[in-house]
ZAMAR-379836 format. One record per residue (C-alpha): x, y, z; residue number from 1; residue in three letters. Coordinates in nm, 3 decimals, padded with zeros to 5 digits. Layout:
<vexkes>
+---------+---------+---------+-----+------+
:       u :       v :       w : pos : code :
+---------+---------+---------+-----+------+
:       X :       Y :       Z : NUM :  ALA :
...
+---------+---------+---------+-----+------+
</vexkes>
This chain:
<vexkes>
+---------+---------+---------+-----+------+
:       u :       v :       w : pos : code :
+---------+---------+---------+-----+------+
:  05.410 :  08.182 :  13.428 :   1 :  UNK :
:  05.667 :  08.159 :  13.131 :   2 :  UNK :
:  06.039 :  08.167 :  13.242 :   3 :  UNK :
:  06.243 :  08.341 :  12.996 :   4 :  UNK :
:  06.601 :  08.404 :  12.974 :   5 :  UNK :
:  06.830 :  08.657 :  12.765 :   6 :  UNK :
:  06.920 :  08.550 :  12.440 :   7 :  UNK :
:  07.292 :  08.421 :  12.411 :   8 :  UNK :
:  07.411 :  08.705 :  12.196 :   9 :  UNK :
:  07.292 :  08.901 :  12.495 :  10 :  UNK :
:  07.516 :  08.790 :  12.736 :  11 :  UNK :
:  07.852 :  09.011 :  12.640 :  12 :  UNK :
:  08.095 :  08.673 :  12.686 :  13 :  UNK :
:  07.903 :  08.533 :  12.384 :  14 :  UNK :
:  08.031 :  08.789 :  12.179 :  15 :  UNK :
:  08.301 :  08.836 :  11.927 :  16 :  UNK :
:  08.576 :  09.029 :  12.015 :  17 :  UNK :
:  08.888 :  09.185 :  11.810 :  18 :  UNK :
:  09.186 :  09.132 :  12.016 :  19 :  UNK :
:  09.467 :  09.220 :  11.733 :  20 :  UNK :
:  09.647 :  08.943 :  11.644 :  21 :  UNK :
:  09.336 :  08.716 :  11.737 :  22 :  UNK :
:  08.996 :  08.685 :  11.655 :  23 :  UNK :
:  08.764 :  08.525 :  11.889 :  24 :  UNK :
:  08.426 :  08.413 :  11.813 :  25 :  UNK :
:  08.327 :  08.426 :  12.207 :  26 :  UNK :
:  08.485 :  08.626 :  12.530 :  27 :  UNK :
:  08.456 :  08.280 :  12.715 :  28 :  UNK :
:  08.863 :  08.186 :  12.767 :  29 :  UNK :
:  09.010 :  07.842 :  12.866 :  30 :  UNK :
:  09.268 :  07.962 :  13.140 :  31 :  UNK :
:  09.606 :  07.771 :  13.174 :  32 :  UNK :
:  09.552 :  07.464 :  13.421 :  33 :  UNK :
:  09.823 :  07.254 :  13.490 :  34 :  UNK :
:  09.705 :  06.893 :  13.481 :  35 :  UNK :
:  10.002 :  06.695 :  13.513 :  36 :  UNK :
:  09.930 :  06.442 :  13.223 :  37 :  UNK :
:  10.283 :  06.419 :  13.023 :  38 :  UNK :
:  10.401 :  06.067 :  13.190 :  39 :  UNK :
:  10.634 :  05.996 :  12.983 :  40 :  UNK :
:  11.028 :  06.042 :  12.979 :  41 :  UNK :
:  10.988 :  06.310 :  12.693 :  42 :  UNK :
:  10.765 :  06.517 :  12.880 :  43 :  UNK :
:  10.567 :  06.539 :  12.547 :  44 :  UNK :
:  10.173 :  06.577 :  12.490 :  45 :  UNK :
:  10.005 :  06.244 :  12.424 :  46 :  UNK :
:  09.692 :  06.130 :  12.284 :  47 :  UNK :
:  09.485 :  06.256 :  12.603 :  48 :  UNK :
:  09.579 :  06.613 :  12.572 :  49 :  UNK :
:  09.446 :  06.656 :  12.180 :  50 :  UNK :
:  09.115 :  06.514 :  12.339 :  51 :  UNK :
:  09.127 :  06.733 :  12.629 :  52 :  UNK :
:  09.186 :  07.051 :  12.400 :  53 :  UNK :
:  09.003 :  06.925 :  12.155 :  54 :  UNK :
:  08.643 :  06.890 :  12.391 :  55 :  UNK :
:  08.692 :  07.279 :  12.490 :  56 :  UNK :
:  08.780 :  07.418 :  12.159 :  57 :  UNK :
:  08.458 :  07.615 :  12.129 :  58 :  UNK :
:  08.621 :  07.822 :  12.417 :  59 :  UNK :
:  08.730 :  08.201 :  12.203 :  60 :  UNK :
:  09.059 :  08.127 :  12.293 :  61 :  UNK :
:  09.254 :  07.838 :  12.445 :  62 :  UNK :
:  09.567 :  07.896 :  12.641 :  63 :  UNK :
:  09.717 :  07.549 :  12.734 :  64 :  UNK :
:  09.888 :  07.471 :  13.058 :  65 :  UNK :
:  10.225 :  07.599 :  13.163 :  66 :  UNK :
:  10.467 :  07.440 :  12.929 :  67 :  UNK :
:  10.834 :  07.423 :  12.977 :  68 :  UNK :
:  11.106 :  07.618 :  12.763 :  69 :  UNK :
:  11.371 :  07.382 :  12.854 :  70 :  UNK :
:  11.488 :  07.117 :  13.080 :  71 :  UNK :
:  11.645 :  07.383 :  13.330 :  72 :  UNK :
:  11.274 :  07.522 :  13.357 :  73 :  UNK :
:  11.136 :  07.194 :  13.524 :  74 :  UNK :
:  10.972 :  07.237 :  13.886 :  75 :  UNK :
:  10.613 :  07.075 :  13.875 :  76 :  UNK :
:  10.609 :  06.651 :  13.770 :  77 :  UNK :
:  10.434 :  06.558 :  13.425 :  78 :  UNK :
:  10.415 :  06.908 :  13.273 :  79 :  UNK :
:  10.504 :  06.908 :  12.879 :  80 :  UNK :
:  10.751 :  07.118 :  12.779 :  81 :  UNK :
:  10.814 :  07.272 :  12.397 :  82 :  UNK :
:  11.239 :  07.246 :  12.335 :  83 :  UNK :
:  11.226 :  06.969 :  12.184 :  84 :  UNK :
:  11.149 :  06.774 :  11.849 :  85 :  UNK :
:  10.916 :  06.491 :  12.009 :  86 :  UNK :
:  10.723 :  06.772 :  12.237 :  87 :  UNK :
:  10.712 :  06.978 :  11.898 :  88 :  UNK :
:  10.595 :  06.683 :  11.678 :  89 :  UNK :
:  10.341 :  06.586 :  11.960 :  90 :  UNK :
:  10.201 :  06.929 :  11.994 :  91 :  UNK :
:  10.177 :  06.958 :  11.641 :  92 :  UNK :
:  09.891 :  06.718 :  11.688 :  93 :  UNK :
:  09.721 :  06.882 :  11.976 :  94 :  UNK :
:  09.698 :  07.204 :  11.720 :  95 :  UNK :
:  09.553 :  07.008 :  11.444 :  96 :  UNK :
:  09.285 :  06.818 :  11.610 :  97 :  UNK :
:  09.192 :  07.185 :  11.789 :  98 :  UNK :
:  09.168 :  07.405 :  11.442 :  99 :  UNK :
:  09.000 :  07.084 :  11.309 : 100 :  UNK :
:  08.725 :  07.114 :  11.505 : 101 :  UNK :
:  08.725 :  07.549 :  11.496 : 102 :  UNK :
:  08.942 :  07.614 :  11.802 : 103 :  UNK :
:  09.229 :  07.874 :  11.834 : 104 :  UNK :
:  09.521 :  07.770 :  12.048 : 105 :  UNK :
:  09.833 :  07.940 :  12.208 : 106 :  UNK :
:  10.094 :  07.744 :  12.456 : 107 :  UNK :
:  10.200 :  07.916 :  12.747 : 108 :  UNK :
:  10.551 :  07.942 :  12.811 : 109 :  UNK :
:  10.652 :  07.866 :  13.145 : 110 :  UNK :
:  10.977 :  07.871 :  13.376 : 111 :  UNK :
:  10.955 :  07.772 :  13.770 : 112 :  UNK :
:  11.300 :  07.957 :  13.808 : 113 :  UNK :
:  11.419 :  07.916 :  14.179 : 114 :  UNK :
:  11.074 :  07.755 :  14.293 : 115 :  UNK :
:  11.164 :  07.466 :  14.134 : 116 :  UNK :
:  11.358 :  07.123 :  14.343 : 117 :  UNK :
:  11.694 :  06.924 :  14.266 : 118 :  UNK :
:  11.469 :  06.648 :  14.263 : 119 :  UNK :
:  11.370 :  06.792 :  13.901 : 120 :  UNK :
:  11.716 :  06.924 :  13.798 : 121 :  UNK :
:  11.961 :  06.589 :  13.827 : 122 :  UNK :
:  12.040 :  06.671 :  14.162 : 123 :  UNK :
:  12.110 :  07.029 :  14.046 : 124 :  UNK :
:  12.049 :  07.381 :  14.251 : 125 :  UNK :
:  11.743 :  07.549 :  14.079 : 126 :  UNK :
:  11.848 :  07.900 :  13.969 : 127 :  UNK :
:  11.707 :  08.230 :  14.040 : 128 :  UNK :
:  11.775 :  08.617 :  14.047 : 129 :  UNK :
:  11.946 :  08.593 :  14.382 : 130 :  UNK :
:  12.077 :  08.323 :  14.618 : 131 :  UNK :
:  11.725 :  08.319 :  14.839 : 132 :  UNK :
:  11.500 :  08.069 :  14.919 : 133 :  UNK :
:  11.160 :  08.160 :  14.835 : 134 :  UNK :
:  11.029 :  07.956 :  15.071 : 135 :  UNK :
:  10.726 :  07.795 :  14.816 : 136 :  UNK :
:  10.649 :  07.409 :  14.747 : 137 :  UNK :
:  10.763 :  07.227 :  14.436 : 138 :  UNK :
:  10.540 :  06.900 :  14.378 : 139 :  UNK :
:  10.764 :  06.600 :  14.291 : 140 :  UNK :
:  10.717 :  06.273 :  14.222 : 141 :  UNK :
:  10.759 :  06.180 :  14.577 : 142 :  UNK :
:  10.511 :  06.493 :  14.683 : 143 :  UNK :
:  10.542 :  06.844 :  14.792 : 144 :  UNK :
:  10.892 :  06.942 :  14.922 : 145 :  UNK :
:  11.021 :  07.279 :  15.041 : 146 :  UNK :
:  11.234 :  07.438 :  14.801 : 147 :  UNK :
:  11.632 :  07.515 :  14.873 : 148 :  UNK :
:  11.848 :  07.770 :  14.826 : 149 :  UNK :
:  11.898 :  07.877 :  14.489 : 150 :  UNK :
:  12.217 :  07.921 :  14.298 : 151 :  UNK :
:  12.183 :  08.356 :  14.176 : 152 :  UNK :
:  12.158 :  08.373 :  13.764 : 153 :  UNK :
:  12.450 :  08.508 :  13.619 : 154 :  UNK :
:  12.390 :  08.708 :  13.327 : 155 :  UNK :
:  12.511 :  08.452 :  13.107 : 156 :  UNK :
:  12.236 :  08.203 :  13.281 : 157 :  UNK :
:  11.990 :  08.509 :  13.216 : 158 :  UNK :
:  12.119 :  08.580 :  12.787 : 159 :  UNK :
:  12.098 :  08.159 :  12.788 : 160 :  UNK :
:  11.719 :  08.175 :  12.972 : 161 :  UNK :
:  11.591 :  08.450 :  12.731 : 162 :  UNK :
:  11.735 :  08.264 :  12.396 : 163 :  UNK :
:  11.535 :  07.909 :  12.567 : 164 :  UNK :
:  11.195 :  08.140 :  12.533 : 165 :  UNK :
:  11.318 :  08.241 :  12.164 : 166 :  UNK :
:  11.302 :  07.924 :  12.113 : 167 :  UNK :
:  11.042 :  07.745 :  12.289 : 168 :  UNK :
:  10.856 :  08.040 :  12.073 : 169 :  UNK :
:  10.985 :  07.928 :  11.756 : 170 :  UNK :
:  10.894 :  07.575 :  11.849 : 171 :  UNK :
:  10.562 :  07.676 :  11.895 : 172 :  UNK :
:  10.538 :  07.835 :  11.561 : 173 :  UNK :
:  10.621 :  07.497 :  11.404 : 174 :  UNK :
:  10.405 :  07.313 :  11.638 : 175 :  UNK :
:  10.135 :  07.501 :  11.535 : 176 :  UNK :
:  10.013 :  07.711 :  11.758 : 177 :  UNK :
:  09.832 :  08.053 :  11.705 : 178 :  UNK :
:  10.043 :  08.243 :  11.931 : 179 :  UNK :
:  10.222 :  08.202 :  12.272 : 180 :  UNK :
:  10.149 :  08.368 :  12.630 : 181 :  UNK :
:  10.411 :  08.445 :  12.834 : 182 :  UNK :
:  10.396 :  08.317 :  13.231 : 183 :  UNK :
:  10.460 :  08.579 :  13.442 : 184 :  UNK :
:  10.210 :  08.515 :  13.784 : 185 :  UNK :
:  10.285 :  08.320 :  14.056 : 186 :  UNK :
:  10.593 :  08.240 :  14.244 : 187 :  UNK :
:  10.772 :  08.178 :  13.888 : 188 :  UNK :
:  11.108 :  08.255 :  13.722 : 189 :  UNK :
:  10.980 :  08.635 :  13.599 : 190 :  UNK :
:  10.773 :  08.703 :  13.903 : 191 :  UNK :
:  11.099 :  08.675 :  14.105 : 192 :  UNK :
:  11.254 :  08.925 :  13.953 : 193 :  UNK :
:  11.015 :  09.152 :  13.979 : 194 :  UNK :
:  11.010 :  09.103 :  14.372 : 195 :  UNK :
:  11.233 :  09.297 :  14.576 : 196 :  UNK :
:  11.236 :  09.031 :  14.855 : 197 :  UNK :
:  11.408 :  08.757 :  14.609 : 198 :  UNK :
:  11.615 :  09.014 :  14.357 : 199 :  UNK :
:  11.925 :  09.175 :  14.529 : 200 :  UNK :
:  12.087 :  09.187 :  14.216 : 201 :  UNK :
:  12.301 :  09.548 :  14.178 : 202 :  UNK :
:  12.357 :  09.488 :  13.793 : 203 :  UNK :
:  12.067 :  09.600 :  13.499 : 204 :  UNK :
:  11.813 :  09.321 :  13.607 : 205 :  UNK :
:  11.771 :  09.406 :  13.973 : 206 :  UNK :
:  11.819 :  09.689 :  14.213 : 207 :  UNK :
:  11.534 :  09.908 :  14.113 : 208 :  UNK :
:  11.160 :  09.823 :  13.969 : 209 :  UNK :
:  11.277 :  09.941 :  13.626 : 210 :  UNK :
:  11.548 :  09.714 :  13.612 : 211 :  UNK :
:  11.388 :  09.422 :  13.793 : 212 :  UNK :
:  11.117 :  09.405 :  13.527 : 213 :  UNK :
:  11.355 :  09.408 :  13.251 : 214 :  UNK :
:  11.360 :  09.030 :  13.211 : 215 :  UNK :
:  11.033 :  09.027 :  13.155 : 216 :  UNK :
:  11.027 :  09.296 :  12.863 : 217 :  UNK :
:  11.328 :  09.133 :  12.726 : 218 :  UNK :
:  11.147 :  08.803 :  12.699 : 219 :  UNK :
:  10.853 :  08.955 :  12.534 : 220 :  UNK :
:  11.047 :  09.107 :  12.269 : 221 :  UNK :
:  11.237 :  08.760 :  12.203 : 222 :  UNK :
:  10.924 :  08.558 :  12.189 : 223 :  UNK :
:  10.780 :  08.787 :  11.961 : 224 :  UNK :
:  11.049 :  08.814 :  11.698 : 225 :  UNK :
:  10.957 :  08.477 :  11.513 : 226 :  UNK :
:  10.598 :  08.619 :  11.511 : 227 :  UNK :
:  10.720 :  08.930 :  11.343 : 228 :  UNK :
:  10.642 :  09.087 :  11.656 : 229 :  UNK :
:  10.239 :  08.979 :  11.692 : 230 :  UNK :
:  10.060 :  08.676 :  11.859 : 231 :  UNK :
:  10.205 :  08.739 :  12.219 : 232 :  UNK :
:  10.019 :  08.747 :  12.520 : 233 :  UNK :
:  10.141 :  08.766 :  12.867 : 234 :  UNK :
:  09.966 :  08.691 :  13.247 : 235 :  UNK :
:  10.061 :  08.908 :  13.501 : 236 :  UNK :
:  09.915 :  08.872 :  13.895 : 237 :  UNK :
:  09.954 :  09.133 :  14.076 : 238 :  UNK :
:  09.763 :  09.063 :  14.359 : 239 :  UNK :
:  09.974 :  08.724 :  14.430 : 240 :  UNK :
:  10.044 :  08.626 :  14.773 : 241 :  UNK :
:  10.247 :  08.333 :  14.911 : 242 :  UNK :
:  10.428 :  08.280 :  15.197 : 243 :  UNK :
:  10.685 :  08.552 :  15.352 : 244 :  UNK :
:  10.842 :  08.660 :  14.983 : 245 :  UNK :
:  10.512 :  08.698 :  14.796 : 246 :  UNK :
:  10.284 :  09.031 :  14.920 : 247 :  UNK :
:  10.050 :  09.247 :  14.741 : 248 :  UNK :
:  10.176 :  09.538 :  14.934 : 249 :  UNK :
:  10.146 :  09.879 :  14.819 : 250 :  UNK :
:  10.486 :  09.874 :  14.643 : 251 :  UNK :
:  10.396 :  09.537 :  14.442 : 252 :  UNK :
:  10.102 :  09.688 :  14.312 : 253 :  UNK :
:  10.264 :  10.037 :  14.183 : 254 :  UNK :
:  10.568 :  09.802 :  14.014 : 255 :  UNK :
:  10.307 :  09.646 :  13.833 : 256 :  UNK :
:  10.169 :  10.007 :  13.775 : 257 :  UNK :
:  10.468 :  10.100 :  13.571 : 258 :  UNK :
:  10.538 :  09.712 :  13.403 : 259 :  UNK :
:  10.187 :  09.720 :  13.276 : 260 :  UNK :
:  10.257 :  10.094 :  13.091 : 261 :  UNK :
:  10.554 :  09.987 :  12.966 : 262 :  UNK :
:  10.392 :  09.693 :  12.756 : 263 :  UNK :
:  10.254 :  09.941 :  12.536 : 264 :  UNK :
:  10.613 :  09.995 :  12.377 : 265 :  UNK :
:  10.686 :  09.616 :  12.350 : 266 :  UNK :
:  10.483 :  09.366 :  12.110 : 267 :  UNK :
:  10.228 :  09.264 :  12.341 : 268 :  UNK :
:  09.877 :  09.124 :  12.144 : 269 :  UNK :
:  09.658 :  09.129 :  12.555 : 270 :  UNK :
:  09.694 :  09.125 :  12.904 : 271 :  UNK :
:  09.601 :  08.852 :  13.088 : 272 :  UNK :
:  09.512 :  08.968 :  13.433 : 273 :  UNK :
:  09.519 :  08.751 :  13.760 : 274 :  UNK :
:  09.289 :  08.947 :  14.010 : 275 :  UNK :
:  09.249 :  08.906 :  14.346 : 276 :  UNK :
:  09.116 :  08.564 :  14.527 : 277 :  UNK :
:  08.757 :  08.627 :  14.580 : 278 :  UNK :
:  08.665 :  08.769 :  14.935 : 279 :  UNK :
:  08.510 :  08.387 :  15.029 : 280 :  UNK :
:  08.355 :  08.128 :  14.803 : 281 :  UNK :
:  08.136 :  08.202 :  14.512 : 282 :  UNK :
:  08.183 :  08.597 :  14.658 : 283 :  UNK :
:  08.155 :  08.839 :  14.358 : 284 :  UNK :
:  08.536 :  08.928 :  14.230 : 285 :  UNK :
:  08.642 :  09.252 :  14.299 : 286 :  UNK :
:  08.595 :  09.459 :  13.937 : 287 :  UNK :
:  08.846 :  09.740 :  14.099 : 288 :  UNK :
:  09.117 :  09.521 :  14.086 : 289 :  UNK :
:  09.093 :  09.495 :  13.738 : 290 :  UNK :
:  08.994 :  09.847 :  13.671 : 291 :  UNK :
:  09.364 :  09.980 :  13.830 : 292 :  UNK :
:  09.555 :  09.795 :  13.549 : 293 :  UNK :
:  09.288 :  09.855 :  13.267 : 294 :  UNK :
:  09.357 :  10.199 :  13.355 : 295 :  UNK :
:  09.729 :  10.120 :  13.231 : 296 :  UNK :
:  09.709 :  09.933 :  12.935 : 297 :  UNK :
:  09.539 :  10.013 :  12.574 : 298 :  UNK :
:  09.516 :  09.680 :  12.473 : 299 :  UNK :
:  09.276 :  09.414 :  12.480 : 300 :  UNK :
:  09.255 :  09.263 :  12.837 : 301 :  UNK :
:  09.155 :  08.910 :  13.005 : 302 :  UNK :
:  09.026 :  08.892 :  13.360 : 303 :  UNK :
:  09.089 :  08.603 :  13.585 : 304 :  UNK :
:  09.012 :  08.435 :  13.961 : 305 :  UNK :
:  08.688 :  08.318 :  14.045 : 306 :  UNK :
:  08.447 :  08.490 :  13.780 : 307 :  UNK :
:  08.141 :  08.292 :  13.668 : 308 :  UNK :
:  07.886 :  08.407 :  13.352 : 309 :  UNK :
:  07.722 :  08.649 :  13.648 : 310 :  UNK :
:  07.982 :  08.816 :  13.697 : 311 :  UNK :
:  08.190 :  08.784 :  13.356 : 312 :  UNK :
:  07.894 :  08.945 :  13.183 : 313 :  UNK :
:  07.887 :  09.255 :  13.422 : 314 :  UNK :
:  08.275 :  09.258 :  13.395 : 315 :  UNK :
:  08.283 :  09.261 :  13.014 : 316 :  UNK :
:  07.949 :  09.493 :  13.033 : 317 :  UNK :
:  08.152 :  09.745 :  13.196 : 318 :  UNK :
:  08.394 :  09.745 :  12.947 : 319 :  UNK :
:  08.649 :  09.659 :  13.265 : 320 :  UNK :
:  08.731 :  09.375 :  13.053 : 321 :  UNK :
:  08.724 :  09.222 :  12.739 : 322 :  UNK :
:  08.704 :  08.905 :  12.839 : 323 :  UNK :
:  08.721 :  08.617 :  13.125 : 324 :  UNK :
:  08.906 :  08.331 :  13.148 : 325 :  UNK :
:  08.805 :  08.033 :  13.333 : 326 :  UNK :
:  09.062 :  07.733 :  13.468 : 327 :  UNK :
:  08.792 :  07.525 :  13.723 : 328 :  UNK :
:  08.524 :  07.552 :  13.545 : 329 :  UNK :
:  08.672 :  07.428 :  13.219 : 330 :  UNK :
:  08.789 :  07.126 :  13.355 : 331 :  UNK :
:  08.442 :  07.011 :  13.431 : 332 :  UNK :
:  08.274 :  07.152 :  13.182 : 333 :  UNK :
:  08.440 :  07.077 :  12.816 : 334 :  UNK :
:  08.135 :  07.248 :  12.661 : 335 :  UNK :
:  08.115 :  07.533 :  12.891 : 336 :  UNK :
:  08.042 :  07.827 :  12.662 : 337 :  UNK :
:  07.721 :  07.630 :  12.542 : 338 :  UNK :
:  07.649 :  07.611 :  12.918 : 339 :  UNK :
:  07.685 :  07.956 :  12.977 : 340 :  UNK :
:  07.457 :  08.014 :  12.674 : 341 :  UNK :
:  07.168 :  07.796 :  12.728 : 342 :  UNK :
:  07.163 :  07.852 :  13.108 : 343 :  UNK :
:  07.286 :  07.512 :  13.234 : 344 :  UNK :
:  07.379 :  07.420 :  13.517 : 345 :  UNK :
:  07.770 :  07.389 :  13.553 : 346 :  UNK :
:  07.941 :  07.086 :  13.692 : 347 :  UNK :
:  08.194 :  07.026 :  13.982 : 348 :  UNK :
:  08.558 :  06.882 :  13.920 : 349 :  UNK :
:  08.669 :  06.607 :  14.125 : 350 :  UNK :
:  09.024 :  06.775 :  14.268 : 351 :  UNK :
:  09.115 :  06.441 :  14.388 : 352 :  UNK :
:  09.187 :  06.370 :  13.980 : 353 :  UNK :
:  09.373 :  06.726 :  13.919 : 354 :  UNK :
:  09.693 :  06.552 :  13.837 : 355 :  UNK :
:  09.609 :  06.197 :  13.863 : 356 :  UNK :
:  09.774 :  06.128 :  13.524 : 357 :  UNK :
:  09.514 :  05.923 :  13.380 : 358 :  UNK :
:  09.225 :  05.993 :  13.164 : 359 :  UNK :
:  08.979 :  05.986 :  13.458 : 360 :  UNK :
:  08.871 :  06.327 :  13.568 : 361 :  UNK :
:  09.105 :  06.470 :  13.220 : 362 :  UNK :
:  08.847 :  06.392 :  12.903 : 363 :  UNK :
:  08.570 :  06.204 :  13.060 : 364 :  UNK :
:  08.335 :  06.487 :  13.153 : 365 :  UNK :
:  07.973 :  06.493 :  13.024 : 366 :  UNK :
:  07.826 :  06.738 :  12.780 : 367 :  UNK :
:  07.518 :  06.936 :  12.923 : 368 :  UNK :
:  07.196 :  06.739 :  12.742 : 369 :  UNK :
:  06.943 :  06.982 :  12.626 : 370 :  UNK :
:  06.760 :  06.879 :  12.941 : 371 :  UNK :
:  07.004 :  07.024 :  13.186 : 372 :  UNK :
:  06.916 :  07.206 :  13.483 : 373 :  UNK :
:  06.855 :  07.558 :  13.463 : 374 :  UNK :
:  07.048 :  07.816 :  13.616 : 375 :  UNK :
+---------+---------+---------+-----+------+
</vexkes>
């Protein structure tokens, strides 16, 4: 008997999508992975990084990793950042050699607020909305430490933070780059704010969920202003859960109830959508958790966290989503969308080489031979 599969253009990641300010040619997206490669005193893409973004540029969209808006942003070792002229200069490549070969590219902009280390800042306190520890890890170059006690923003530190994303944004513009997402999941700068457990703050950025998201919206409207307001994304994820500050509890959910409404008056191009960590491995991803916060925005949306082409079909099917983003699976599998179209089998990344910071386990994964397995 004859085996026969859909056709690719069947399968609802394979096709196009209108999402505003970008066109995509596929719903297949590269998530942001941090991969630690930027060894160098400039904290500046090199040579490795065009390659890597330059094997998955047949993704519909590729967001790059986490990338810093300025030196007080630092809390993760060997992450580029975008503030200044060398990381500009060196992205600038990274862009070309992706539209050379058809890709579209934005940078993420990222700041690890009061989950960052000393060990990062000179020997300086990390900052954050309020002077609590929120009890995470920061990886150093001497491994995993517990973070301290942060020193509480003032608002100065806040009007100086929001001008770094201005321009970290504008940077990106002149790098290159198709557009910028803004990094708001986690245990990050923004995510702070918006948590009740690590913002005490009694002035306009903390003391109710209107104010505590107003970093946020104030970020998005900076970011966008050298875009004449188009091109930004932003990831939001609000089923996040670390440690004793971080809960999905009924209250975190509604605050991101009302924070994903309120994009709709701010220049926001998608949502990118962090659902919830599968029930156990390779367990279907729960679609409701998506559905509550497509119920909230009108805008084109990007679901995240442990979807495959099963279940990113269905998801996009249902119109729940318009499309997936993958992180894992696009570190072992450069050519993953013509996986996902001709049925192939997908390959395993070795975690042992996540942030190695060499090119082993970075650019040297195979392409899928026409002989692959089938799925």
């Amino acid at each position: 008997m004859t085996r026969t599969h859909t056709t690719a253009l069947e399968q609802p990641l394979l096709r196009r999508a209108d999402f505003r300010d970008f066109q995509l040619p596929n719903r297949i997206v590269m998530a942001p992975t941090t991969r630690a490669r930027a060894a160098n005193d400039g904290l500046a893409p090199t040579e490795m990084h065009a390659a890597y973004y330059a094997q998955r540029a047949s993704a519909g969209l590729i967001i790059t990793e986490g990338t810093w808006v300025s030196e007080q942003a630092i809390g993760f070792v060997n992450v580029p950042g975008i503030y200044s002229d060398e990381q500009v200069t060196a992205w600038r490549r990274v862009t070309d050699v992706v539209h050379a070969v058809g890709g579209r590219i934005l940078v993420q902009l990222w700041h690890n607020g009061a989950a960052s280390h000393p060990d990062h800042l000179r020997g300086e306190l990390p900052a954050g909305p309020s002077a609590i520890n929120p009890h995470e890890l920061s990886f150093t170059h001497d491994g995993f430490k517990n973070t301290v006690t942060p020193r509480a923003m003032t608002v100065v530190d806040i009007e100086n933070t929001i001008a770094d994303y201005h321009r970290a944004s504008e940077n990106a513009r002149r790098a290159g780059f198709d557009g910028v997402e803004v990094h708001a999941i986690g245990s990050t700068l923004v995510p702070q704010f918006l948590n009740p457990r690590l913002n005490r703050r009694s002035d306009s950025y903390g003391g109710d969920s209107a104010r505590r998201r107003r970093l946020l919206l104030e970020i998005l409207d900076a970011v966008a202003e050298p875009w004449n307001g188009r091109c930004v994304g932003v990831r939001l994820s609000p089923y996040w859960t670390s440690g004793d500050r971080f809960v999905a509890d009924d209250q975190a959910l509604a605050d991101h109830d009302e924070l994903v409404a309120d994009l709709a008056d701010h220049p926001v191009a998608y949502l990118h959508l962090r659902g919830r960590n599968p029930a156990a491995p390779g367990a279907t991803p729960d679609f409701d958790a998506i559905a509550r916060y497509r119920r909230q925005f009108d805008g084109p949306l990007i679901a995240n966290n442990g979807f495959d082409r099963e279940s990113g079909n269905a998801l996009v099917d249902a119109g729940i989503a318009d499309a997936v983003s993958f992180a894992t699976h696009f570190i072992a599998n450069p050519d993953l969308v013509s996986r996902f179209a001709l049925h192939h089998d997908l390959a395993t990344g070795d975690t042992d080489t996540y942030y190695s910071g060499d090119a082993g386990g970075y650019v040297d994964y195979p392409i899928s031979g026409c002989s692959g397995g089938v799925a």
